[in-house]
MOPAC internal coordinates of N, CA, C and O (Angstrom, degrees):
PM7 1SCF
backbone

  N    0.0000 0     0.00 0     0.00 0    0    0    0
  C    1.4364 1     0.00 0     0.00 0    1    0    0
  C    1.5173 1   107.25 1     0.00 0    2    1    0
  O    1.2310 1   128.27 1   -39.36 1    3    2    1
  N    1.1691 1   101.68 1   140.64 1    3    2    1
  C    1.7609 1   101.50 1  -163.48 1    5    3    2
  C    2.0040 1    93.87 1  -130.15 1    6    5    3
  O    1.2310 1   113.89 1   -50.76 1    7    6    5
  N    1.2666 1   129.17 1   129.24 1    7    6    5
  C    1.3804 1   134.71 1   142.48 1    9    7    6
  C    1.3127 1   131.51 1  -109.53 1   10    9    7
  O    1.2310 1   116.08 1   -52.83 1   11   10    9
  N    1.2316 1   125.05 1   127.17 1   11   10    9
  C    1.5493 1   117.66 1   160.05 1   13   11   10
  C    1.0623 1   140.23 1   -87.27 1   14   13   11
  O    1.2310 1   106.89 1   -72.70 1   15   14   13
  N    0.8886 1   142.01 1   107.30 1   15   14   13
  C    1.6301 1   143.12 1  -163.84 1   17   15   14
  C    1.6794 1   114.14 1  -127.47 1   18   17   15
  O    1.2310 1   119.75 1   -37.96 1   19   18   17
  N    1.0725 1   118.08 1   142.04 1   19   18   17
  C    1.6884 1   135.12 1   170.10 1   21   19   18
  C    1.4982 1   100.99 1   -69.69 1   22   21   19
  O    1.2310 1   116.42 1  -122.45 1   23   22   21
  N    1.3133 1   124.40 1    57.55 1   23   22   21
  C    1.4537 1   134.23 1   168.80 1   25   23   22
  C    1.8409 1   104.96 1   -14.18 1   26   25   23
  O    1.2310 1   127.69 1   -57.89 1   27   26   25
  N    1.3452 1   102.81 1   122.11 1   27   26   25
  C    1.6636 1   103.62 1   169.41 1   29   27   26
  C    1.4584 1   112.96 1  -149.50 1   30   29   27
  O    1.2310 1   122.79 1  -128.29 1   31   30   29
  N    1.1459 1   112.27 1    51.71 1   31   30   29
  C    1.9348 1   120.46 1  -162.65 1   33   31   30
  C    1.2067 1   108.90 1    60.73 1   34   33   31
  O    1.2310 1   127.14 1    10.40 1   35   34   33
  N    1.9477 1   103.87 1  -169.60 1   35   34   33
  C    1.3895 1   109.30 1   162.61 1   37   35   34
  C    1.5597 1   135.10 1   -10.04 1   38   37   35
  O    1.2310 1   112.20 1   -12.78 1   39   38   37
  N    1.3450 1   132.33 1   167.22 1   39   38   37
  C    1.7040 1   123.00 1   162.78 1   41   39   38
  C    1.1030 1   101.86 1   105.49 1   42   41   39
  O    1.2310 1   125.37 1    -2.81 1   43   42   41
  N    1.7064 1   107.29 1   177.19 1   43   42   41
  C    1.4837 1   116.04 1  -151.62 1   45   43   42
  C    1.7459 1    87.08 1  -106.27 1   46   45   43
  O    1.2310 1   116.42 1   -11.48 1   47   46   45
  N    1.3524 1   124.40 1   168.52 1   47   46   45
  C    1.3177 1   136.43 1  -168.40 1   49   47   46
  C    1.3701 1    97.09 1  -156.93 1   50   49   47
  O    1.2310 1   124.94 1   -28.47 1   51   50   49
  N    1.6499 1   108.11 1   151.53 1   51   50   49
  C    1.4715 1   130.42 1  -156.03 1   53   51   50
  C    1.4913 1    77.88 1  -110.00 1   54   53   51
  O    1.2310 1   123.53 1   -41.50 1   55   54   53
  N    1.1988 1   110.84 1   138.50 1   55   54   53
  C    1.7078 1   140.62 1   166.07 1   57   55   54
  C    1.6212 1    94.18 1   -72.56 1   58   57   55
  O    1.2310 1   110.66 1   -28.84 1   59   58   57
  N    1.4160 1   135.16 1   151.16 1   59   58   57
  C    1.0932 1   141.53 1   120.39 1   61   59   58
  C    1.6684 1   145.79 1  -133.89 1   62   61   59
  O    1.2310 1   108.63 1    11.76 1   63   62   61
  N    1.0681 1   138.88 1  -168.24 1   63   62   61
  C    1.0265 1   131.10 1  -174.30 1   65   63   62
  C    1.7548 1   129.49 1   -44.23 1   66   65   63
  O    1.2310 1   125.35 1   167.82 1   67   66   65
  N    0.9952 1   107.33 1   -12.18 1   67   66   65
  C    2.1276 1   130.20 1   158.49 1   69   67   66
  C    0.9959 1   122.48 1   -56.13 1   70   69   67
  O    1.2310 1   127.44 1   142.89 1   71   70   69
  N    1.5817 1   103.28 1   -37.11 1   71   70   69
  C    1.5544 1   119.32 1  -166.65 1   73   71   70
  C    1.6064 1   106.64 1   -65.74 1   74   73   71
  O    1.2310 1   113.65 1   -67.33 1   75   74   73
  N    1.2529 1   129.62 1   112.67 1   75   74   73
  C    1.1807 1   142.97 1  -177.58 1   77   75   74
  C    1.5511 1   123.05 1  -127.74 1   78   77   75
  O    1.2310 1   118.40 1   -43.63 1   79   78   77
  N    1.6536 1   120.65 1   136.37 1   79   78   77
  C    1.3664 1    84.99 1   154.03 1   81   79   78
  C    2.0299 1   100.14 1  -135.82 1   82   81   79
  O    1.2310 1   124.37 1   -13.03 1   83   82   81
  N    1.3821 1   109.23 1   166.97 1   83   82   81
  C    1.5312 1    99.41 1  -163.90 1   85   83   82
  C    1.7703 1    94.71 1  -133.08 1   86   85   83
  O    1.2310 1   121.99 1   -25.20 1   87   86   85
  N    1.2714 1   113.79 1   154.80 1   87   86   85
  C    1.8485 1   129.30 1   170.05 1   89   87   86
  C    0.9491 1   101.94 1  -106.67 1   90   89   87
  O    1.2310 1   121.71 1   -42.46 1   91   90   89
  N    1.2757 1   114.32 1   137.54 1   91   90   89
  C    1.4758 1   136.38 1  -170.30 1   93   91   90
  C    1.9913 1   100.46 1  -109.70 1   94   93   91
  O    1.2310 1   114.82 1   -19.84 1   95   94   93
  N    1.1853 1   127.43 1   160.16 1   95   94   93
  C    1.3852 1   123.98 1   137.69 1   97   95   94
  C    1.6905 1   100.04 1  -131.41 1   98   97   95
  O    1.2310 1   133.98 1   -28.91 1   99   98   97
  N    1.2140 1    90.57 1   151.09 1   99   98   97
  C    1.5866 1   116.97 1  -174.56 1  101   99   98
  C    1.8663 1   112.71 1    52.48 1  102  101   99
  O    1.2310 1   131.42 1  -134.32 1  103  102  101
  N    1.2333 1    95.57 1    45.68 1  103  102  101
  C    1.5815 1    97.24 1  -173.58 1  105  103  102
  C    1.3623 1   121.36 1    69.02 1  106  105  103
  O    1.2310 1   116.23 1   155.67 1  107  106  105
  N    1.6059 1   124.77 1   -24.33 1  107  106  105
  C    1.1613 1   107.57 1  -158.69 1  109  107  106
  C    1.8801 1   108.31 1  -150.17 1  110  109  107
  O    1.2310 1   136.61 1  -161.54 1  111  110  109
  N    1.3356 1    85.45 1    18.46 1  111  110  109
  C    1.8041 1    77.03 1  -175.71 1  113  111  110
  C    1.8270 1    88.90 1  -149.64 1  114  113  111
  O    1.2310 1   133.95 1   -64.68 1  115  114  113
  N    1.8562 1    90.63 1   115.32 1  115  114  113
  C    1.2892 1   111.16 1  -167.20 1  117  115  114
  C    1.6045 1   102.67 1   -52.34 1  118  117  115
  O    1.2310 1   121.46 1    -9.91 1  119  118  117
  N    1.3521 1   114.81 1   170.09 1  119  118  117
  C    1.7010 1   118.90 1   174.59 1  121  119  118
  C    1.6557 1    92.85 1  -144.40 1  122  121  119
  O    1.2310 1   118.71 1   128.56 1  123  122  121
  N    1.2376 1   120.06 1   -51.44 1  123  122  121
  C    1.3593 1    98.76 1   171.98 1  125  123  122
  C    1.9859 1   107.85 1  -148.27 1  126  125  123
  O    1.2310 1   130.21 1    -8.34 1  127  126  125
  N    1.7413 1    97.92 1   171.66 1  127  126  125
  C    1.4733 1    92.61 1   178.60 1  129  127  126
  C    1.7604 1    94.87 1  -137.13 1  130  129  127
  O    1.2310 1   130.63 1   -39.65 1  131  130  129
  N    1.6144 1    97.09 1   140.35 1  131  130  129
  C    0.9196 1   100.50 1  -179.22 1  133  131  130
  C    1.7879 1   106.24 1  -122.53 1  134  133  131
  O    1.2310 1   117.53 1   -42.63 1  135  134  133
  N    1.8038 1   122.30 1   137.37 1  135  134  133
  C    1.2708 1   117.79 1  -176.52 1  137  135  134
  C    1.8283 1   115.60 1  -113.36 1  138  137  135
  O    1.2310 1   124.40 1   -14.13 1  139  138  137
  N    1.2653 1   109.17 1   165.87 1  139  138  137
  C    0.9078 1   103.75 1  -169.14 1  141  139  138
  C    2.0445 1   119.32 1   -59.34 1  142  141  139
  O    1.2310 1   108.30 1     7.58 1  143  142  141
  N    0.7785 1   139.48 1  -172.42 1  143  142  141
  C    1.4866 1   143.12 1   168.06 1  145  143  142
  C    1.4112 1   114.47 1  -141.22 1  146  145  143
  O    1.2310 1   125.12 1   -75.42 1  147  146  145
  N    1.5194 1   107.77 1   104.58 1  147  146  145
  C    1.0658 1   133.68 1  -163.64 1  149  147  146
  C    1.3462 1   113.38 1   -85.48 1  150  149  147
  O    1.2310 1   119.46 1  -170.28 1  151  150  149
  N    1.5274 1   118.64 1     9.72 1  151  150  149
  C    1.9711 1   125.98 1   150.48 1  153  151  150
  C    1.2293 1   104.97 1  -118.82 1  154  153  151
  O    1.2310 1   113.74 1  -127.63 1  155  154  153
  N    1.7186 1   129.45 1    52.37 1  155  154  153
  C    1.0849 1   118.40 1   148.72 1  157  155  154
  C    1.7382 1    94.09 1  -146.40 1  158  157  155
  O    1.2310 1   137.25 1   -24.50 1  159  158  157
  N    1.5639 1    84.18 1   155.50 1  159  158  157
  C    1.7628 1   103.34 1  -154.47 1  161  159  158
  C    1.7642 1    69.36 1   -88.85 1  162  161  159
  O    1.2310 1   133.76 1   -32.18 1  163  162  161
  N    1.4052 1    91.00 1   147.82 1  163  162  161
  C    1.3250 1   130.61 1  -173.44 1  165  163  162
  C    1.5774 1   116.92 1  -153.29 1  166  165  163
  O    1.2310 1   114.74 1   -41.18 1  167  166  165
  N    1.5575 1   127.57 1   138.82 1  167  166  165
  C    1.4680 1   150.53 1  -149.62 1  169  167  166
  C    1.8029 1   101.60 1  -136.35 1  170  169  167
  O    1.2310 1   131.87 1   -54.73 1  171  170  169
  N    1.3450 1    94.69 1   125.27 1  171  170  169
  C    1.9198 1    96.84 1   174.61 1  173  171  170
  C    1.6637 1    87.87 1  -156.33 1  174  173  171
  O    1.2310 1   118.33 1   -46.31 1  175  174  173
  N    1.3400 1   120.79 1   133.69 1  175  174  173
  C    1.3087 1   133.09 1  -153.08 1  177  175  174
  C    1.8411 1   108.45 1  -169.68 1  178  177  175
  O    1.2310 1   130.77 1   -73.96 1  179  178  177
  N    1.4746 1    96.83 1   106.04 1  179  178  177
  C    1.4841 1   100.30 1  -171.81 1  181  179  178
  C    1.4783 1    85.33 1   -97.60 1  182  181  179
  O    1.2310 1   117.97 1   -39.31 1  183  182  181
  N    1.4825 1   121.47 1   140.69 1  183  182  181
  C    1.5414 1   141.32 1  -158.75 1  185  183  182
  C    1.6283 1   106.10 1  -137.06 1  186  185  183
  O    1.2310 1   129.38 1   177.45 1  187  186  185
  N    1.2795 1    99.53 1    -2.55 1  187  186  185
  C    1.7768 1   120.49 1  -165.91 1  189  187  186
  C    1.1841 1   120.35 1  -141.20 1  190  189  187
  O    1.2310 1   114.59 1   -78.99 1  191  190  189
  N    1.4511 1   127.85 1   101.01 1  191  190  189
  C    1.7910 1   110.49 1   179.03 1  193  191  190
  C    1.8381 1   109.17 1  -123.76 1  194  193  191
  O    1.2310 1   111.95 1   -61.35 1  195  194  193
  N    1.0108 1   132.79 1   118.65 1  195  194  193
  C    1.5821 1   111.53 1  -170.02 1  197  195  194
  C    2.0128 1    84.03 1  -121.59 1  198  197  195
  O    1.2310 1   119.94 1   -55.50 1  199  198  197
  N    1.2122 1   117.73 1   124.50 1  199  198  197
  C    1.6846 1   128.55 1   167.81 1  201  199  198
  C    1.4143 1    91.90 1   -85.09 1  202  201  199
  O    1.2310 1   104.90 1   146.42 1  203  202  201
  N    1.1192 1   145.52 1   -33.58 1  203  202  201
  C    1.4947 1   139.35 1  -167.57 1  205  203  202
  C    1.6266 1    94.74 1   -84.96 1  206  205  203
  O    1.2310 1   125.27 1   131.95 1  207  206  205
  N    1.2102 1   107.49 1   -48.05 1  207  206  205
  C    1.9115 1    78.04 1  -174.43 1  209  207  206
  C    1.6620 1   113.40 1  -121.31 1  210  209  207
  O    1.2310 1   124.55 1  -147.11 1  211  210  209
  N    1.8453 1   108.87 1    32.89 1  211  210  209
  C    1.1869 1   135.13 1  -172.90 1  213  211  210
  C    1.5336 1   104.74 1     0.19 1  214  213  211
  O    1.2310 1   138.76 1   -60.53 1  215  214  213
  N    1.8893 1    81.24 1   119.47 1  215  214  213
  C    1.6314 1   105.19 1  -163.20 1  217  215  214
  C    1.3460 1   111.83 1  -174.93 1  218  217  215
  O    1.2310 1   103.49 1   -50.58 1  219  218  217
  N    1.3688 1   147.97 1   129.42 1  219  218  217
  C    1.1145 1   130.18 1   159.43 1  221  219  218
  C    1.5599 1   109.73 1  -121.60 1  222  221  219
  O    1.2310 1   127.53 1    -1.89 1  223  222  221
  N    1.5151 1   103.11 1   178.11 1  223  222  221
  C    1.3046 1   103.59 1  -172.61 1  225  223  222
  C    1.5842 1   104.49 1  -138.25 1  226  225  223
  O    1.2310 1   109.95 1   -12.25 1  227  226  225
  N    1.2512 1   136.47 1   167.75 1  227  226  225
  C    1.5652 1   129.75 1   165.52 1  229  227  226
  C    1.4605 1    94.96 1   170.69 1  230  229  227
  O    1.2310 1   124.71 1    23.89 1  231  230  229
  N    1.6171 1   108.56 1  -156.11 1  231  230  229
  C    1.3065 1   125.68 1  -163.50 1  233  231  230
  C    1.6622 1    92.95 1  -154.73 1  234  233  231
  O    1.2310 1   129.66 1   -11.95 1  235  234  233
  N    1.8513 1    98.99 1   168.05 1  235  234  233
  C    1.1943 1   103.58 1  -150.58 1  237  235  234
  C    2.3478 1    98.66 1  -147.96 1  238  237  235
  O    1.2310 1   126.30 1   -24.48 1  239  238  237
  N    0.7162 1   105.49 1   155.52 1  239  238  237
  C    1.0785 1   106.44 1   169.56 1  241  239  238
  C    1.4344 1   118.68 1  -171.48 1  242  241  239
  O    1.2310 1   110.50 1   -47.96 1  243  242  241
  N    1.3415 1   135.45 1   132.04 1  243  242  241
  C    1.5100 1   140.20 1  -102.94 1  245  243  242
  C    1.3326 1   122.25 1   175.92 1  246  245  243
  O    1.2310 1   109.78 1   -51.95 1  247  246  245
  N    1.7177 1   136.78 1   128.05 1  247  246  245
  C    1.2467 1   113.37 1   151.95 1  249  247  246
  C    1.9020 1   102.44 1  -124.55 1  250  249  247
  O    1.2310 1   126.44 1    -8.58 1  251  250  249
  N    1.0771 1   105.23 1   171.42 1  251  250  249
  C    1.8598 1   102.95 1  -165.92 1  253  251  250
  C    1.8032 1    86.11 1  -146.73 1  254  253  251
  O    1.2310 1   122.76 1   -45.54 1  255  254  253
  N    1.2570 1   112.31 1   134.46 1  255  254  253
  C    1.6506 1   124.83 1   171.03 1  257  255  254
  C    1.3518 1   101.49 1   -86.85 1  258  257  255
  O    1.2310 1   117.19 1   -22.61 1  259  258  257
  N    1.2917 1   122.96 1   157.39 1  259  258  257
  C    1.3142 1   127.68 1   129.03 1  261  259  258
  C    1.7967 1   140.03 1   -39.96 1  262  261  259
  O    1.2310 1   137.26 1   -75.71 1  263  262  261
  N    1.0576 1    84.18 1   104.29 1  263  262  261
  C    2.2063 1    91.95 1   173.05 1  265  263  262
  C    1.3180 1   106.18 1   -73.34 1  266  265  263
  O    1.2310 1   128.26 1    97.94 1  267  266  265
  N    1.4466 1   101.69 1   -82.06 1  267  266  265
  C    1.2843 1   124.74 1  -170.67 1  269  267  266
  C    1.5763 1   122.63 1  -132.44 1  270  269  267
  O    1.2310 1   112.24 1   -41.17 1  271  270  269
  N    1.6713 1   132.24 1   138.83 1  271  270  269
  C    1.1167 1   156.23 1  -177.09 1  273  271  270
  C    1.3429 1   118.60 1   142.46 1  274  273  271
  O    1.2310 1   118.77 1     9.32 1  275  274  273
  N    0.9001 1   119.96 1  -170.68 1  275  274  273
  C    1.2797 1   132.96 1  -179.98 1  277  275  274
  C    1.6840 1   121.15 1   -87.99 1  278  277  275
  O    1.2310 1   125.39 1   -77.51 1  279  278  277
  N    1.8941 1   107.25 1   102.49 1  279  278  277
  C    1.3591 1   127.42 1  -163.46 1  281  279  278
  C    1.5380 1   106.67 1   -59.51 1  282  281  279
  O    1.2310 1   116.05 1   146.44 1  283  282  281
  N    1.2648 1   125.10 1   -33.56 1  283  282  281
  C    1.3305 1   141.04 1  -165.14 1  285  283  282
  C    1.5322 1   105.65 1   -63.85 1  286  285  283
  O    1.2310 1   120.45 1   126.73 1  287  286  285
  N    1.5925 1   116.75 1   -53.27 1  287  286  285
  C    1.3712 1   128.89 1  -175.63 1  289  287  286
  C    1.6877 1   107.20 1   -97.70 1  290  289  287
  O    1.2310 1   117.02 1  -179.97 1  291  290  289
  N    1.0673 1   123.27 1     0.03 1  291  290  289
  C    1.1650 1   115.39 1  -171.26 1  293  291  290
  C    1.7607 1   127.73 1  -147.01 1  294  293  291
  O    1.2310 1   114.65 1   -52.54 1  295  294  293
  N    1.5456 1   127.75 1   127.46 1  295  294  293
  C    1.0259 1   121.87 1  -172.79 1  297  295  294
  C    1.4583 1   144.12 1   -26.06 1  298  297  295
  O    1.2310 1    99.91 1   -67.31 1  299  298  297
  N    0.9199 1   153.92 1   112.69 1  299  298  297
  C    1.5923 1   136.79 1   178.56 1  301  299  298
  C    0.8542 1   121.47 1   -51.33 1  302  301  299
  O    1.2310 1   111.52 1   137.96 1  303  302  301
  N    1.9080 1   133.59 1   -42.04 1  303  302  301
  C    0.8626 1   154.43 1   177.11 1  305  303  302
  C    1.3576 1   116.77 1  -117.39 1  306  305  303
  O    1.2310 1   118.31 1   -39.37 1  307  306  305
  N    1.8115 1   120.83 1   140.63 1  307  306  305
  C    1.9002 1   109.02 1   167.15 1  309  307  306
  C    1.8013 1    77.37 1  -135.50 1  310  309  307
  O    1.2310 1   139.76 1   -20.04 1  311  310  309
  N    1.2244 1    79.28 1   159.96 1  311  310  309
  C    1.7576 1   119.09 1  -171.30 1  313  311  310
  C    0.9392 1   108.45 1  -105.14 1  314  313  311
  O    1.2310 1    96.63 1   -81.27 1  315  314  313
  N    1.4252 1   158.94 1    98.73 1  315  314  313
  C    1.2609 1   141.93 1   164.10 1  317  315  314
  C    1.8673 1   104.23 1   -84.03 1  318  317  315
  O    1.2310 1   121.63 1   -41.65 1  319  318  317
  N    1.3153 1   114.48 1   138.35 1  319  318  317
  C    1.6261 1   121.81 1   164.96 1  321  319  318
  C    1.6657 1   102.78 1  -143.01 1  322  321  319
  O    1.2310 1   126.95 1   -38.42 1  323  322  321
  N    1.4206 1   104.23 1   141.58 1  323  322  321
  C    1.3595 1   122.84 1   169.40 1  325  323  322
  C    1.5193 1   105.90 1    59.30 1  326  325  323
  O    1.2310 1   121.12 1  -121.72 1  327  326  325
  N    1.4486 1   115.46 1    58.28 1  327  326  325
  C    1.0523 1   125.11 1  -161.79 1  329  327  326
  C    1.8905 1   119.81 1  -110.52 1  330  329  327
  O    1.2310 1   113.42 1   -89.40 1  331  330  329
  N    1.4460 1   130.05 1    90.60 1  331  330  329
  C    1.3929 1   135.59 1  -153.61 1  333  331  330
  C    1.5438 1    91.87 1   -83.92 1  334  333  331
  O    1.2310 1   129.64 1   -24.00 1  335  334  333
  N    1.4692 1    99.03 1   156.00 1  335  334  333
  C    1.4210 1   100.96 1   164.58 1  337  335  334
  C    2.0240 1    93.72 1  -148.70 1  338  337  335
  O    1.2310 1   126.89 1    -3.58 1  339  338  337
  N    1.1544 1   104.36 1   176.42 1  339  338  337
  C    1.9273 1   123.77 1   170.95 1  341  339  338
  C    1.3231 1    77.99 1  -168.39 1  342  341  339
  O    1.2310 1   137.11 1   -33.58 1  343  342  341
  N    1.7257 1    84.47 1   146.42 1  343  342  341
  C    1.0775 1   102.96 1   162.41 1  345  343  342
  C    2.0588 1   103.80 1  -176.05 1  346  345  343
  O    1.2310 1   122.36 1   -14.29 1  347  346  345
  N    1.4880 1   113.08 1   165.71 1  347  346  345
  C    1.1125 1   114.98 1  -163.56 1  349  347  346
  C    1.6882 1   101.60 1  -117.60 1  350  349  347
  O    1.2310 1   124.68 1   -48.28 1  351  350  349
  N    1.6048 1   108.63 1   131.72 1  351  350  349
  C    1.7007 1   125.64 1  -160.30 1  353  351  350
  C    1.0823 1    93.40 1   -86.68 1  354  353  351
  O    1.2310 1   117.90 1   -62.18 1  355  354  353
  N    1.2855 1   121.60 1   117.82 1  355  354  353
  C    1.7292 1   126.45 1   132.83 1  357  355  354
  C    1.3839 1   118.69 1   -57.86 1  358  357  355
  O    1.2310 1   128.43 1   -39.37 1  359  358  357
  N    1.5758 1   101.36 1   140.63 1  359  358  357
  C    1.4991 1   126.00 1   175.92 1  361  359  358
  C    1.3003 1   106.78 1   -64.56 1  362  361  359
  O    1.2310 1   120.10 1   180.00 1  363  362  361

């Protein structure tokens, strides 16, 4: 799951059209991509910021359509709720 955001500390952040998330098999050969859906209210909220050991932390809540994969085996829609993330910022 990938977001982009104009990083500005703590606070709530607007989802947009970047917001992706994609399945891989064997690490490296996509199977499907899923994008954000831009008529459903959606929540991304960093609750955690450390500059000393650059990192943030928060929660997320989300829905993403189907682009591309295979419709037969796979959802149209995923829902994310009550959704945590950490993770460490590249320069």
């Amino acid at each position: 799951m990938a977001f982009k955001i104009k990083f500005e500390g703590e606070g709530e952040y607007t989802l947009n059209k970047f917001t992706h998330y994609i399945t891989l098999f064997q690490g490296d050969i996509e199977t499907s991509l899923y994008r954000f859906d831009e008529n459903s209210a959606s929540q991304f909220t960093i609750t955690e910021y450390s500059s000393e050991q650059n990192f943030i932390k928060g929660n997320f809540e989300m829905s993403l359509l189907l682009e591309s994969g295979d419709p037969e085996n796979l959802e149209d829609k995923l829902v994310f709720k009550n959704g945590s993330f950490k993770a460490t910022l590249d320069e």
